[in-house]
C-alpha positions as CSV (number, residue, x, y, z in Angstrom):
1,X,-99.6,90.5,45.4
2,X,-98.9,87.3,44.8
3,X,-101.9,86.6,42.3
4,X,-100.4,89.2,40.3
5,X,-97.3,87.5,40.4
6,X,-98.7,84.8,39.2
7,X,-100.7,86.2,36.7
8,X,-97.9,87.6,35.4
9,X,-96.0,84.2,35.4
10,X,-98.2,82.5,33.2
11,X,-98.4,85.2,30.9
12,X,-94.6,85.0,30.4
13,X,-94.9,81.1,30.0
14,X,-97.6,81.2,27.4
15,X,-96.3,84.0,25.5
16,X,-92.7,81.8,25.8
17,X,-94.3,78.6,24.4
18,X,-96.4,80.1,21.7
19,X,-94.3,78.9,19.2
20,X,-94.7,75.6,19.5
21,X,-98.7,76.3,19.0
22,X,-97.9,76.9,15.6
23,X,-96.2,73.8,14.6
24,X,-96.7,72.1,11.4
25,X,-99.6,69.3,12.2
26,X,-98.3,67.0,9.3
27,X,-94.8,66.1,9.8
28,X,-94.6,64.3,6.0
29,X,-91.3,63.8,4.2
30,X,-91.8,65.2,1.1
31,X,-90.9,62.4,-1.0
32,X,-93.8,59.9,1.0
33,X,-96.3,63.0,0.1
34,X,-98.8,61.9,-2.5
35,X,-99.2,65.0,-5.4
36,X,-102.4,67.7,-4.7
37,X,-104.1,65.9,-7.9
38,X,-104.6,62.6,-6.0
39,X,-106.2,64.0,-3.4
40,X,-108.0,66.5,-5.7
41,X,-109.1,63.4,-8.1
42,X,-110.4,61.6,-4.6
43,X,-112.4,64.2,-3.3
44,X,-114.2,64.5,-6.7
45,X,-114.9,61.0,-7.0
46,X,-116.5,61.6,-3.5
47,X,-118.8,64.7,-5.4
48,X,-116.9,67.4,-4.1
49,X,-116.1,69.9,-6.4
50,X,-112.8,71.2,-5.4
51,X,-112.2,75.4,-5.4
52,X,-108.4,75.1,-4.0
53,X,-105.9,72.8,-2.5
54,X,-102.8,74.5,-0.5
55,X,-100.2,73.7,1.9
56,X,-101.4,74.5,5.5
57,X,-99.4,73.2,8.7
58,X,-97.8,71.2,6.3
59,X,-100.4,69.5,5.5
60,X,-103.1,69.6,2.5
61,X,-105.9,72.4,3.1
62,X,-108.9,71.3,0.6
63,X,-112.0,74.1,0.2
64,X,-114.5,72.1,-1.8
65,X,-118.6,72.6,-2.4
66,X,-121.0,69.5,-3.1
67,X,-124.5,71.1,-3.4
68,X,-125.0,73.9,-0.4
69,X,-122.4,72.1,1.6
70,X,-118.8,73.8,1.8
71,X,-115.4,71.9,3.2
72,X,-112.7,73.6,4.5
73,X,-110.8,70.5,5.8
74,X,-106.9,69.4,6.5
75,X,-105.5,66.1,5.3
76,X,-102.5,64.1,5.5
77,X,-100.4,64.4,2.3
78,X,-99.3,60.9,2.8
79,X,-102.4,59.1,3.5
80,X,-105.1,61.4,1.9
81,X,-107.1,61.2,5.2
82,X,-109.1,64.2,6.4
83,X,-107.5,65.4,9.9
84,X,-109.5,66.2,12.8
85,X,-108.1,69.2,13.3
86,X,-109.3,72.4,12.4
87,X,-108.5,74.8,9.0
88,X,-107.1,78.2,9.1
């Protein structure tokens, strides 16, 4: 009985705190963001040819081919650096 309890317990607490799972990963002010073309124009001089750039977890979401390899990465709109984290 009381692993149910439990069980039950957590349950409630993750489903409480899910939320906060889906926070925005880039916390950038808007005016400190550098504009989608900069980071467009860095990933091409890196080869990629760039598909799409949108706002994802408020940060930049980049999909992006160079030969047979895709990119589906997250950057920082401030710094232009790829995130470790993954892409929706």
């Amino acid at each position: 009985m009381k692993f149910v309890l439990s069980a039950v317990a957590l349950a409630a607490t993750l489903a409480s705190t899910a939320p906060a799972f889906a926070a925005d990963v880039c916390n950038v002010p808007t005016d400190k963001a550098q504009s989608v073309d900069a980071l467009k124009a860095q990933l091409e001089k890196e080869g990629w040819s760039v598909r799409k750039i949108k706002h994802q977890k408020g940060c930049y979401e980049a999909y992006a081919v160079k030969g047979k390899e895709r990119m589906e990465k997250l950057f920082d709109p401030e710094t232009l650096k790829m995130l470790d984290v993954e892409a929706d």
